[in-house]
N, C-alpha and C positions, 0 to 999 in steps of 0.2 A: 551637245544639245540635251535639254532636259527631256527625260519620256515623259506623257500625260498619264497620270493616275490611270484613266483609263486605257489606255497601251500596256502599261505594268499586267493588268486583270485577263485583257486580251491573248496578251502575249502568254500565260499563266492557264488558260482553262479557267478562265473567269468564273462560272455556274457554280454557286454554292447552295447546296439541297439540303435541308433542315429539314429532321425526323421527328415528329413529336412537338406537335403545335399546341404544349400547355402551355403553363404559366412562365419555366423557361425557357422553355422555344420559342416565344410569340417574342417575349424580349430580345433575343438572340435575331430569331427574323426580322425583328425591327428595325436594330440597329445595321444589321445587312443592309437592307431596303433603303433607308434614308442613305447610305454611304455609296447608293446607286450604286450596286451590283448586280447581277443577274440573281435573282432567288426563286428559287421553287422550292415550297412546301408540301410535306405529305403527309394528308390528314385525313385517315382510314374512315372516322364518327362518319356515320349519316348527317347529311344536311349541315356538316362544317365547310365543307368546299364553296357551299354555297354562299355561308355566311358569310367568310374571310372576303370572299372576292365583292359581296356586296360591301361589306362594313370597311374591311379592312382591320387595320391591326392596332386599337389604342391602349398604349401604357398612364398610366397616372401613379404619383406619389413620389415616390426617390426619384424615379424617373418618367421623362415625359415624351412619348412617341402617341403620331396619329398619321399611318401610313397607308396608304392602298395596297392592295395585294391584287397582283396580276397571273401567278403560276400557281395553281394548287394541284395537285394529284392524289387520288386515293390509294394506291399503291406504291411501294416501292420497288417494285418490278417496274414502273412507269418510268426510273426513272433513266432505265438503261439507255434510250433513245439521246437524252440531255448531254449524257456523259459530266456531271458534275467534278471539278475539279477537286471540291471539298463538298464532304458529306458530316454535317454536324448531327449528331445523336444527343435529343433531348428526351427520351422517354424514360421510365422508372426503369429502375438497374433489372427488376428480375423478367424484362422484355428483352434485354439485350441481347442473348442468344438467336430469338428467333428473328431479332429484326437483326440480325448479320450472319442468320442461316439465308434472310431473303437478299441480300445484299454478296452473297454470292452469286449471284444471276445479273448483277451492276459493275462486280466489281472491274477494275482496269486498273494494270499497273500504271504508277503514276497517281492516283486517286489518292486522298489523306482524308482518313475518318475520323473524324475527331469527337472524345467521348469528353461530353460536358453533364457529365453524372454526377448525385449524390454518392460516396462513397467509396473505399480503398479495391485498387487493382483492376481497372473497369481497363485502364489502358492497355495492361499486358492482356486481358483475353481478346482485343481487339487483335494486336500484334502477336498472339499465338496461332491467330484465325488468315491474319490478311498478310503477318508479317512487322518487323520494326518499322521496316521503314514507309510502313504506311498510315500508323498509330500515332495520333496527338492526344494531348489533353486539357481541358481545363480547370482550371479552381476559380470558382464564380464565389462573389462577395457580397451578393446582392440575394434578397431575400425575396421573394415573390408568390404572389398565390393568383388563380383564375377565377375572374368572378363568372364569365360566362366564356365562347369561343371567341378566341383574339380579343378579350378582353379582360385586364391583368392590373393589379394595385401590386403595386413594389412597396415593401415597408422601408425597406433599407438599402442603400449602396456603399460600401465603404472602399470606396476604389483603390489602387485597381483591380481587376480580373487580370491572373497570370492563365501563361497561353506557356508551355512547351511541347519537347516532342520527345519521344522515345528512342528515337536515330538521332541523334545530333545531325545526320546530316539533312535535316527536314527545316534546318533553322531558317533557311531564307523563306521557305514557303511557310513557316508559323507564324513571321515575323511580319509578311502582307498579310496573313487572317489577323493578327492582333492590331496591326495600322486599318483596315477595314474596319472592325469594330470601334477603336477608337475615332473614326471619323465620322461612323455615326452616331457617335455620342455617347457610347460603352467602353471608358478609359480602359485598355488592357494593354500589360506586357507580356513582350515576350521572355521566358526566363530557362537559361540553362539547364536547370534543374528540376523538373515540374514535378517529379514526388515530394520534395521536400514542402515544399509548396501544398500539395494537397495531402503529406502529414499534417501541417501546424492547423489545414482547416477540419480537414478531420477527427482530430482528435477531438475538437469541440462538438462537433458534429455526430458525432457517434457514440459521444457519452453524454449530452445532452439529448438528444433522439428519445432513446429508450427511456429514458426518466420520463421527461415529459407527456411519451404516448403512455407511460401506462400509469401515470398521476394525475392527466390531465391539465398540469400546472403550464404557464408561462416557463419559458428559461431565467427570466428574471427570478418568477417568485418560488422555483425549482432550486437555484442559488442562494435565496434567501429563505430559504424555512432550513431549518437547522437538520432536521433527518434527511433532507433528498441533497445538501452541499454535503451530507458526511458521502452520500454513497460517490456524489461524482467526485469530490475529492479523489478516495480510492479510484473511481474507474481513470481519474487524469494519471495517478502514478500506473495502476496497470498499462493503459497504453503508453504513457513515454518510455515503457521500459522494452514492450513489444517494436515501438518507432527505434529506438537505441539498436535491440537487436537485428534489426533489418538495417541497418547501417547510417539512420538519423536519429543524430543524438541532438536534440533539439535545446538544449541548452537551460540553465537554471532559471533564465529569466523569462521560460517562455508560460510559463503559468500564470504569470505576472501579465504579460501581453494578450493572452487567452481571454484571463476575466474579464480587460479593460477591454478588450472586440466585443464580449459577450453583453457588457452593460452597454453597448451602444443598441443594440438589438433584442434589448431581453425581452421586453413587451410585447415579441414577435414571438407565435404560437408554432413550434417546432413542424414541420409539414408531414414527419408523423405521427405528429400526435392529431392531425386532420385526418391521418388516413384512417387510426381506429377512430375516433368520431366516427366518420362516413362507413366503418366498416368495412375498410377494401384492403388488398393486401400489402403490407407495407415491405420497405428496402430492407429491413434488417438483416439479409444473409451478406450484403456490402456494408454495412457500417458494422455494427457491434458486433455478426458473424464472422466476418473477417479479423478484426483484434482477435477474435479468439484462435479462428485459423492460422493465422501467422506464429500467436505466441505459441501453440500447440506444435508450428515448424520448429520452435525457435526453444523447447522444452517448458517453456514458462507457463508457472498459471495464471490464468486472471478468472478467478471467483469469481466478481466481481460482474464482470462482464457476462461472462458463463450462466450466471442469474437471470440478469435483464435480459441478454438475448431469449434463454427459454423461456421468459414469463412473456414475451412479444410473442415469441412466435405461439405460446398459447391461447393467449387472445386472437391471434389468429386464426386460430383453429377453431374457437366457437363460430367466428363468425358461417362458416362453411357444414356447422352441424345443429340440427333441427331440433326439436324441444324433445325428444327422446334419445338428445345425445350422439345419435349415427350418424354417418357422412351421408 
């Protein structure tokens, strides 16, 4: 006898609870939603509970969702009551501590939190905190920005979204979150390996970031102007050589595969180089911070990196000190 999709969910702790209803959470709950799940959202803003549940949740661009939205919570303390099977983490990386210091007050063995982050090792401090075998992750391929609440332009999708887990033995439960998302319209695999996976997008990711926030430039036109491809140039060898020493050796041809992802996407404005725009604080301690920490395990230097990270996190620091320079 066949089980019903819906049987598979039930039988499983069906409640999937999505943290962080920006630009990719609202996509993430979307594709939930349409793939008729149990979803609850938890969206702290003032006056976004209300909005989701009136408006609901539309995507435009790469991709196309217009979904209602029936659970929202303002805390995640709220959501110990639910017991969510899967808890998807979409906020900026330097929340993650405290949204899984509050997430200690939710947790249940049994629970799989899965970090759908910008940025390298986001999984091991979930699994340092809750354990391996409760630690997923993913590498998302699809670019996205919020024009207002649950309301999201995708510039780009280049399918699919891999989905693994930290425990191998979490495959059969990674593998119903990536057929869930794929059924609602968010092609993802499931894949053995899931660092390697978010090497090959990281590396792009973390050495295009920093250029772009602190030139202002596109990735495309960051690539193409002749002084900002020298610097990323260097940052691509310093990190495959950081990926190498951490045990993925990503292979000669993957520089080659890197540019041709990047020009499908380059006219897409890196999201931090929005965050110095807007002046808020950006990811840099998980993307270009991290290459540096690693190579620094790993005895390596990267100059290269070492630069942009501290001229990021300097911009940062203006924005927190007042015209006489003090905090």
């Amino acid at each position: 006898m066949t089980v019903s999709w819906e049987r598979i969910w039930e039988m499983n702790n069906s409640a999937v609870a999505v943290i962080g209803i920006g630009a990719t959470g609202a996509v993430l709950a979307a594709a939930l939603i349409r793939a008729e799940l149990e979803v609850v959202l938890v969206a702290p803003r003032p006056g976004v509970e209300e909005v989701l549940k009136r408006d609901g949740i539309r995507v435009s661009g790469g991709l196309s969702y217009d979904v209602p939205v029936d659970r929202v919570v303002k805390r995640i303390g709220d959501l110990k009551a639910l017991k969510p099977g899967f808890v998807l983490l979409a906020t900026k990386t330097f929340h993650l501590l405290e949204v899984l210091d509050e997430l200690e007050g939710v947790f249940e063995p049994g629970m799989k939190i899965v970090s759908t982050h910008n940025g390298l090792g986001t999984e091991d401090v979930i699994a340092e905190r809750f354990g391996a075998a409760s630690a997923l992750r993913m590498s998302l391929n699809f670019g996205a920005a919020r024009k207002s609440p649950g309301v999201v332009d995708v510039a780009f999708f280049n399918p699919p979204n891999h989905l693994g887990a930290v425990d191998s033995g979490n495959r059969e439960m990674g593998e119903r979150l990536a057929l869930a998302l794929t059924r609602g319209g968010l092609e993802t695999s499931y894949v053995e390996d899931i660092k390697l996976f978010v090497w090959k997008k990281m590396i792009m990711k973390c050495t295009m970031a920093s250029i772009c926030a602190i030139t202002g430039k596109t990735i495309q036109d960051a690539l193409r102007f002749p002084p900002t491809r020298q610097i990323a140039d260097a940052c691509f060898r310093e990190a495959l050589e950081v990926a190498k020493a951490k045990g993925y050796d990503l292979g000669d041809d993957y520089l080659v595969q890197a540019l041709a992802y990047l020009e499908k996407v380059g006219v897409h404005r890196d999201s931090m180089c929005r965050d110095i725009s807007d002046r808020t604080r950006t990811e840099i301690d998980f993307l270009g911070g991290k290459v540096v920490e690693y190579g620094r395990e790993k005895g390596l230097e990267t100059p290269y990196y070492s630069t942009l990270t501290s001229l990021v996190k300097a911009l940062e620091d203006n924005f927190r000190l007042g015209n006489d320079g003090k905090a």
